[in-house]
C-alpha positions in Angstrom: 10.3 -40.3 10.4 9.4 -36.5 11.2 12.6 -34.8 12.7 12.4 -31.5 15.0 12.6 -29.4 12.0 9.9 -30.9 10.0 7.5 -29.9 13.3 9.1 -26.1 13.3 8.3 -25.6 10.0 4.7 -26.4 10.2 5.2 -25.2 14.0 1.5 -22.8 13.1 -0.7 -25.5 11.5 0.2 -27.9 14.6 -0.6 -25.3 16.8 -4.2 -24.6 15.5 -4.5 -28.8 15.7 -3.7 -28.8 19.2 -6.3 -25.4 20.0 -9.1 -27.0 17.7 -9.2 -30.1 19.8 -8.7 -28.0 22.8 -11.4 -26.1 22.0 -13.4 -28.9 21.6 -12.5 -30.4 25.2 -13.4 -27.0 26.8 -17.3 -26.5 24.8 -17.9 -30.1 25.8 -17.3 -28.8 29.6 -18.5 -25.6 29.7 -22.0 -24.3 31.1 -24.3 -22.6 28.1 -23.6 -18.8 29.8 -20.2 -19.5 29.9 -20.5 -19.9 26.3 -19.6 -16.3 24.9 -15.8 -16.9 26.3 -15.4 -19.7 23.4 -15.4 -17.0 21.2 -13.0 -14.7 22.3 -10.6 -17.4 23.1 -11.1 -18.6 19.3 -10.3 -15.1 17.8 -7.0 -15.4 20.4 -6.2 -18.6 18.9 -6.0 -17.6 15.6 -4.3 -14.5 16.7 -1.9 -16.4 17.9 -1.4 -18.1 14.6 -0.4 -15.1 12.6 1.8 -14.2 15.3 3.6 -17.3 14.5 3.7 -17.3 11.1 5.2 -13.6 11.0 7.7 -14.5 13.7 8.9 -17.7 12.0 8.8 -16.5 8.2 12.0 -17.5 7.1 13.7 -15.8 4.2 14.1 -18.6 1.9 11.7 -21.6 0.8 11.6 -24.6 3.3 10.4 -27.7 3.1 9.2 -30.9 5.1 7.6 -34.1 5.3 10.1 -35.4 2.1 8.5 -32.3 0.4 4.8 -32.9 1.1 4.6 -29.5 3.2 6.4 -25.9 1.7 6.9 -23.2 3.6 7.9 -20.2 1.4 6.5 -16.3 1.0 3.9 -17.2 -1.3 2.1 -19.3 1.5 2.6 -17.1 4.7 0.7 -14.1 2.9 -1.9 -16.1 1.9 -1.8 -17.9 5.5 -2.0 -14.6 6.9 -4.6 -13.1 5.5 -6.8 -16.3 5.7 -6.3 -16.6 9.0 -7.1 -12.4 9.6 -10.3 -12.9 7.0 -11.5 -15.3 9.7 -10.7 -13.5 12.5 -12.7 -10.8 11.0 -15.7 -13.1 10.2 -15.6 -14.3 13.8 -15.9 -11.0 15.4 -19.0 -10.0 12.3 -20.5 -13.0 13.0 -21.3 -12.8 17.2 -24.5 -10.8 17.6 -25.7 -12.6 14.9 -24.9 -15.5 16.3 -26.4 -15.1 19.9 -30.3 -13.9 18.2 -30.4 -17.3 16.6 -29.1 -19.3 19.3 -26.1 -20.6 17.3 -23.3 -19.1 19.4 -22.1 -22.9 19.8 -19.0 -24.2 19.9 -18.9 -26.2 16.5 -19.0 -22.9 14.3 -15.6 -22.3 15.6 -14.5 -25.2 15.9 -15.3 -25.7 12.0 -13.5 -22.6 11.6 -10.3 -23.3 12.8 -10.3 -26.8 10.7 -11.3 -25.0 7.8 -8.6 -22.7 8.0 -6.1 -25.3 8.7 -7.3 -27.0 5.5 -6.5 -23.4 3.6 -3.2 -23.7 4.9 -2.3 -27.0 4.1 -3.3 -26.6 1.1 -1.4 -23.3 -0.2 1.4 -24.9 1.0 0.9 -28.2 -0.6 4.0 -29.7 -2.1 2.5 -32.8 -3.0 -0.9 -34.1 -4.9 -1.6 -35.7 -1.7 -1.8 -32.5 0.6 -3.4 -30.8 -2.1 -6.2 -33.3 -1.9 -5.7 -33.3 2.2 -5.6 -29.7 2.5 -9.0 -29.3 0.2 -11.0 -32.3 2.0 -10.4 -30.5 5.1 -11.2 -27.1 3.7 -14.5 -28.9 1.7 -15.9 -30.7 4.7 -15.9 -28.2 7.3 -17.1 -25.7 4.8 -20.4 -28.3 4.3 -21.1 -28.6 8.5 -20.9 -24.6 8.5 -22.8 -24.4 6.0 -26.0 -26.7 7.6 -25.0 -24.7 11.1 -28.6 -23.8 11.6 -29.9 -27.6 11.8 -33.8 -25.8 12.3 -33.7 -24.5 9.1 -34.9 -26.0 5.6 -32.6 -23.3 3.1 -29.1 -24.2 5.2 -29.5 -28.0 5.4 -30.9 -27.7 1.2 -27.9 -25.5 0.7 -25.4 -28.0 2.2 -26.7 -30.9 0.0 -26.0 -29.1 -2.8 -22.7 -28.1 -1.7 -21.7 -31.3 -0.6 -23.2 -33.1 -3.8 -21.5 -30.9 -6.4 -17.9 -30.3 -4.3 -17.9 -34.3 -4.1 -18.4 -34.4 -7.9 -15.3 -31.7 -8.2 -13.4 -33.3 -6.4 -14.0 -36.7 -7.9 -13.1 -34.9 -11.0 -10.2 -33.1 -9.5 -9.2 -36.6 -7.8 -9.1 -38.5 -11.3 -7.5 -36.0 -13.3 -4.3 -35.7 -10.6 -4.2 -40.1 -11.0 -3.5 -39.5 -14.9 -1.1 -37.0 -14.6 0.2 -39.3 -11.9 0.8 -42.4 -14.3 1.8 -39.7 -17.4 5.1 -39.0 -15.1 5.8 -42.5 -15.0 6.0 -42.8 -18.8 9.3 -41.2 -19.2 11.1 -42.2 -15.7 9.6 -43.2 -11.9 6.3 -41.7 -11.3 6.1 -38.9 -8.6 3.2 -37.5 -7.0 5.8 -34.6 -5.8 4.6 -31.6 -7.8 8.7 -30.3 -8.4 9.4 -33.9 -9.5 6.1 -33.6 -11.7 7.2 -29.9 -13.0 10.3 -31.9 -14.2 9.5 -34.4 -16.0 6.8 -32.8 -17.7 9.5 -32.2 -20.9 10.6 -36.3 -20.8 6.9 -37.6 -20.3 6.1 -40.4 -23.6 2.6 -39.8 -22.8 1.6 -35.8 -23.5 -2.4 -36.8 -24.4 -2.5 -38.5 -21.6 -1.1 -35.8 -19.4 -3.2 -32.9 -21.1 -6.1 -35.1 -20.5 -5.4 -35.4 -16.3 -4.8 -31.3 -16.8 -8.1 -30.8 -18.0 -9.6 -32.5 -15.0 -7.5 -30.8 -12.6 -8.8 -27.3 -14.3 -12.3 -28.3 -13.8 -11.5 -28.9 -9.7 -9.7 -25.5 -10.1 -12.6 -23.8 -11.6 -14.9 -25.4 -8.9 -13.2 -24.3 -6.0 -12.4 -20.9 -8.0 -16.6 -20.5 -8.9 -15.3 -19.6 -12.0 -17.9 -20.5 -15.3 -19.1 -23.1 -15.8 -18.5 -24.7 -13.0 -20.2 -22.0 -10.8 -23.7 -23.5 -10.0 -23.1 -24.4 -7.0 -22.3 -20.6 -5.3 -25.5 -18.5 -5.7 -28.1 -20.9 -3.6 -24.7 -21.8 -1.1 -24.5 -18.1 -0.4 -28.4 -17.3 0.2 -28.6 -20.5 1.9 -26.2 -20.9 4.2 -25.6 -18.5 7.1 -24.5 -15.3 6.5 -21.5 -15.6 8.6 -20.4 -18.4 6.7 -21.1 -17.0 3.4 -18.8 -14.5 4.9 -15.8 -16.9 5.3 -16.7 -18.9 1.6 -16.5 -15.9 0.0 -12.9 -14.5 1.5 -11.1 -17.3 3.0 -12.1 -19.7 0.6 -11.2 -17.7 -2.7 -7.8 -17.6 -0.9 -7.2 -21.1 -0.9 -8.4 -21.3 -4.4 -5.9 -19.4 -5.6 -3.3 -21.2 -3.6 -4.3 -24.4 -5.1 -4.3 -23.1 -8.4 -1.1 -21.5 -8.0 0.7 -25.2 -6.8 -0.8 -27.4 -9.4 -0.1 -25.2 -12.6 2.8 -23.5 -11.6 5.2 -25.5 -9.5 3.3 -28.6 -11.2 2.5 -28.2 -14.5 4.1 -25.0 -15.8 5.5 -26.7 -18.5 2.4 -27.2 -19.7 1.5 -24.0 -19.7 0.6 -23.5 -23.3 -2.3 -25.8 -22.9 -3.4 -24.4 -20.0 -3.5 -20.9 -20.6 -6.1 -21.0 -23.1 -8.1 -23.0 -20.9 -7.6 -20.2 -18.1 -8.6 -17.3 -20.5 -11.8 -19.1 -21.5 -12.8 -19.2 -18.0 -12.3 -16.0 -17.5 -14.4 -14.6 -20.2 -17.1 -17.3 -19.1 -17.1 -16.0 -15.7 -17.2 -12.1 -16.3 -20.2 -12.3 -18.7 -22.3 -15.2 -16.5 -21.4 -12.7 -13.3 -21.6 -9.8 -14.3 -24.7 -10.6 -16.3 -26.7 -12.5 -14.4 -26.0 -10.2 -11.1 -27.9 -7.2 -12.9 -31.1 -9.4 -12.7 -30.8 -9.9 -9.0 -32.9 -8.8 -6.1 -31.3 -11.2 -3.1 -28.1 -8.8 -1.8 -26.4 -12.6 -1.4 -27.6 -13.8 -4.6 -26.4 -10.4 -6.1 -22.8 -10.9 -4.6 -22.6 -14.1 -5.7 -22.9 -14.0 -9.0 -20.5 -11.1 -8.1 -18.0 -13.2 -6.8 -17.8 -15.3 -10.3 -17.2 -12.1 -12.5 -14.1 -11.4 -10.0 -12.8 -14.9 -10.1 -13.0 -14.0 -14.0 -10.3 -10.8 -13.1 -8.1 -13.3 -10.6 -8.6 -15.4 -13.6 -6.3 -12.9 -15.9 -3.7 -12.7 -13.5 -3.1 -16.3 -13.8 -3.7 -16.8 -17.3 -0.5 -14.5 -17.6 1.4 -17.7 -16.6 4.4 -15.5 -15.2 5.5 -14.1 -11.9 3.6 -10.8 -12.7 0.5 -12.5 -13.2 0.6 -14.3 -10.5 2.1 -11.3 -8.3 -1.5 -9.6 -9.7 -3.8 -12.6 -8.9 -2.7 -12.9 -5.3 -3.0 -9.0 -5.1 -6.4 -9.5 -6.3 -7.3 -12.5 -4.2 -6.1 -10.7 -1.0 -8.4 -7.1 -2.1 -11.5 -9.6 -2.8 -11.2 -11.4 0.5 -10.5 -8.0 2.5 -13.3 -6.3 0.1 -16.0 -9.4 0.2 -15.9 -9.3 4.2 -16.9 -6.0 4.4 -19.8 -6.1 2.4 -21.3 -9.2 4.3 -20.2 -7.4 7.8 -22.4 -4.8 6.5 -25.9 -6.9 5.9 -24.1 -8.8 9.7 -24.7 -5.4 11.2 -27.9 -4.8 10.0 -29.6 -8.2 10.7 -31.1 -9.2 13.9 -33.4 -12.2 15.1 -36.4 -12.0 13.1 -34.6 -9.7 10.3 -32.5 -11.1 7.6 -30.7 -8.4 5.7 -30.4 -10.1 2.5 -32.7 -8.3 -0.1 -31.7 -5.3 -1.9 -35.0 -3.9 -1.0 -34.0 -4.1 2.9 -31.5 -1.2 2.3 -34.1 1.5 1.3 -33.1 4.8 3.2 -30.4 3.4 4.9 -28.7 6.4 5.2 -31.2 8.7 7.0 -31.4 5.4 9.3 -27.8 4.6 9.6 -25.5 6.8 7.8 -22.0 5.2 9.1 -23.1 1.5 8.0 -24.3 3.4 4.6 -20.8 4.6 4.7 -19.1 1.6 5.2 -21.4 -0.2 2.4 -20.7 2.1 0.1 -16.7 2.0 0.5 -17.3 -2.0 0.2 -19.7 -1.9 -2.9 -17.5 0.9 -4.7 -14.1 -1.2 -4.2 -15.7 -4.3 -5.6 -16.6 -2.2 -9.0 -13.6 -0.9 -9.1 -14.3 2.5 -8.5 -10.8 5.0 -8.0 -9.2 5.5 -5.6 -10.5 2.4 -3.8 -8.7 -0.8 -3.0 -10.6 -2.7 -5.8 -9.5 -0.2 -9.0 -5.8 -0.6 -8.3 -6.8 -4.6 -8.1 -8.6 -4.7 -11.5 -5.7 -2.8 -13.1 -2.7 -4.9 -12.1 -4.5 -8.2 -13.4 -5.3 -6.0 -16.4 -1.9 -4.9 -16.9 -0.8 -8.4 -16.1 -3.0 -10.0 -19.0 -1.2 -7.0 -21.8 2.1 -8.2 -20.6 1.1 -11.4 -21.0 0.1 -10.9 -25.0 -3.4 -11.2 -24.1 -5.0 -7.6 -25.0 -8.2 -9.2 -25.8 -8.7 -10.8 -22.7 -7.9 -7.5 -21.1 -10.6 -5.5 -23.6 -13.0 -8.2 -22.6 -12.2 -7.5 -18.5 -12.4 -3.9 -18.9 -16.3 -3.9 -20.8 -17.5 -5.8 -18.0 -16.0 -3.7 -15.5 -18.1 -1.3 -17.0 -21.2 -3.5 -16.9 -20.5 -4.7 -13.6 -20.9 -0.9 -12.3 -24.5 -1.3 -12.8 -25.6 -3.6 -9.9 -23.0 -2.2 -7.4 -24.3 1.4 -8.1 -27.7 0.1 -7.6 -27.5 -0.7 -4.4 -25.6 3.0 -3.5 -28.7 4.5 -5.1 -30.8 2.2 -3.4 -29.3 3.5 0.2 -28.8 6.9 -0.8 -31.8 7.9 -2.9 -35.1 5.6 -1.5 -37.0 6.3 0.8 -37.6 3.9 3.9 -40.2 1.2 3.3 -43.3 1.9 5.4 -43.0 0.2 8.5 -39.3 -0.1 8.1 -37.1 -1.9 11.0 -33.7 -1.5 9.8 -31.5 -0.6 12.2 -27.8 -1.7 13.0 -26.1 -3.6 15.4 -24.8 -1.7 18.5 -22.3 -4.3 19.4 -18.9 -2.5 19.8 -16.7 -4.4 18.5 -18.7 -5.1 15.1 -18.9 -1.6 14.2 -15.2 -1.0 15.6 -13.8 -3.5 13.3 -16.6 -3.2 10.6 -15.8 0.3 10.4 -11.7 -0.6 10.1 -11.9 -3.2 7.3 -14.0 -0.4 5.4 -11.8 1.9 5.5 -8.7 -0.2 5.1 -10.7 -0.3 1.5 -9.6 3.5 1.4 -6.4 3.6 3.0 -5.2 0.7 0.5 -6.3 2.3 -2.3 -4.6 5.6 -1.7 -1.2 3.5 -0.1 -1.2 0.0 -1.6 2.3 -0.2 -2.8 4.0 -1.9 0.3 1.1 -4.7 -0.4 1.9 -5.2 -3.4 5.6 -4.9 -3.2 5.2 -7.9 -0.4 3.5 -9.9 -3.1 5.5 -9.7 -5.7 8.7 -10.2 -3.4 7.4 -13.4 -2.9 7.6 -15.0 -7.1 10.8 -13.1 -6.7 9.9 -9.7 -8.8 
């Protein structure tokens, strides 16, 4: 039976229930020109929602539900900054919104649940709101995805999507029921991930609990888009909109790490000899297929896609580290990607328009002498994700660096810093692209003059700056929270 408490403590996520549905109720009711206040009431909403969660963060870990739901540091930053990522997208996402005619209220609707999925799931105590918490996250992500019902790429995108994440999470499903029936070997099975964290040690059955681990890594990896188990994000992100690929590549990466964080750590970190190995691989995988395969690329989503994998390969080493500085590093790193990938897809927001999709490389010839404040901001965006100094992204790439050496694992670092070095390539090619061609004859680039796009737009890019020159109260937050 739920007491008062167990309802304050997830007081936020009950919140966002009750203005999703409300929401609903008030789209269902309202005339199309009216239309345009749904959004601004959604961005309140979610607000709102950090409001709370700063207000009612509560200096020591809680719990409710019997230990289904946990409330501690780790979750409210990452609730936080998924619910701010979104905010962000929301407000990126309007003009290009109205010149499709897609300003409708299930995109924010779909929003809010996803979000509430993200936060059910990094603050999962239990293999059953791990799998809630993802389902939620998954199946909003696929109805964003297909938003544009008129066109053929979003709906072929979404099949993809759905087809693979179902697979994943069949995977992810099967391999959590095996370590399920392992913690029953050596006392009363638990699905509680503390109860499974201690009786890892006791357990008669260790194959049989390595073998569930294995399938749990590859629903990880899924989520993550870390190699191999990354085919399904380069034709998501040119297919679906670009406001969602916005929100999958910040928001979601958050909740991957989240996940990732509950199941090895406060699950399985006794196991973490065989996991670690299995981490490292996947790093290594994902920064050569990323970095790699994004040289080749002409499609600017395509291009961050595959740029996407090669970071998940750096988040990668923070976790591999297996230790509170690793994961201090990863969460540092997650949070710069999220606050880094959003500004880059404001950027090609800004610049499309109905008719004009800003989504090849080509589209940014001469974008300076046409717009040089969203060349600006592009820049800041496409320098922090290589990991240029003194940008947000270099001081990123060298915790999880420094994490991996701590760790024992100077290889793994060696093999993160060449490709950082390869991965300048593509990022620097699009600078010189901006900077250095000349307009394509016949040219209609032009951004956005919606205010509060280039207002906020021009914020998040410079926060890239700002962070990078005064990132140590970030970080200190993050590591306060695994208690460094």
């Amino acid at each position: 039976m739920p007491t008062l408490n167990d309802i304050l403590i997830m007081l936020p996520e009950f919140y966002l229930v009750a203005a999703a549905c409300l929401l609903l109720l008030l789209d269902a009711f309202m005339k199309p020109e009216q239309r345009p206040v749904l959004h601004w009431l959604s961005i309140a909403v979610l607000l709102v929602g950090v409001y709370l969660l700063i207000m009612g963060q509560a200096p020591q870990t809680m719990a409710a539900f019997g230990g289904m739901f946990v409330r501690d540091q780790v979750s409210e930053i990452l609730k936080v900054f998924a619910l701010l990522t979104t905010v962000l997208v929301m407000i990126y996402a309007r003009p290009y919104l109205i010149d499709r005619k897609l300003l409708i209220g299930e995109f924010y609707t779909l929003m809010i649940f996803a979000v509430i999925g993200i936060m059910l799931l990094v603050s999962a105590g239990n293999l059953v709101t791990v799998y809630l918490g993802l389902e939620l996250l998954s199946l909003s992500s696929y109805a964003l995805v297909a938003l544009d019902r008129d066109a053929k790429l979003p709906s072929e995108a979404a099949i993809k999507y759905f087809v693979l994440g179902a697979l994943a999470s069949g995977m992810l499903l099967y391999g959590m029921s095996m370590v399920y029936g392992a913690s029953g070997m050596g006392g009363t099975p638990s699905l509680a991930l503390e109860q499974l964290h201690n009786v890892m040690a006791y357990t008669t059955a260790p194959k049989l609990l390595v073998f569930g681990l294995i399938f749990m890594i590859v629903g990880i990896g899924f989520k993550l888009g870390a190699a191999p188990f990354h085919m399904w994000i380069p034709d998501v992100y040119q297919g679906a909109p670009t406001p969602v690929t916005a929100f999958i590549a910040s928001g979601s990466k958050l909740a991957a790490f989240g996940m990732a964080y509950r199941l090895l750590d406060a699950g399985m970190g006794d196991l973490s000899q065989h996991w670690q190995p299995m981490l490292a691989v996947l790093a290594v995988l994902s920064l050569a297929v990323g970095n790699l395969v994004a040289i080749v690329q002409t499609n600017l989503k395509r291009m961050l896609a595959y740029s996407t994998i090669s970071h998940m390969g750096y988040l990668l080493l923070g976790l591999a580290a297996a230790g509170p500085e690793g994961y201090a590093a990863a969460m540092f790193y997650a949070i710069c990607y999220a606050l880094m990938g959003v500004a880059a897809f404001g950027v090609m927001l800004a610049l499309s328009r109905a008719g004009f999709e800003c989504e090849e490389i080509a589209d940014l010839k001469g974008l300076n002498q046409k717009s040089p404040w969203m060349a600006f901001l592009m820049l800041l965006a496409m320098f922090s994700l290589a990991g240029v100094p003194p940008l947000f992204g270099f001081w990123a790439k060298v915790l999880v660096l420094e994490a991996a050496i701590h760790a024992n694992m100077l290889w793994l670092a060696i093999v993160g810093i060449v490709f950082a070095i390869i991965g300048l390539y593509y990022y620097l090619y699009v600078v010189k692209v901006m900077y250095f061609d000349k307009p394509a004859e016949g040219s209609v680039l032009r951004a956005q003059q919606d205010r509060p796009l280039r207002v906020v737009l021009s914020l998040n890019a410079l926060s890239l700056l700002a962070l990078g020159l005064y990132w140590g109260p970030l970080l200190g937050w993050c590591r306060r929270a695994f208690g460094l």
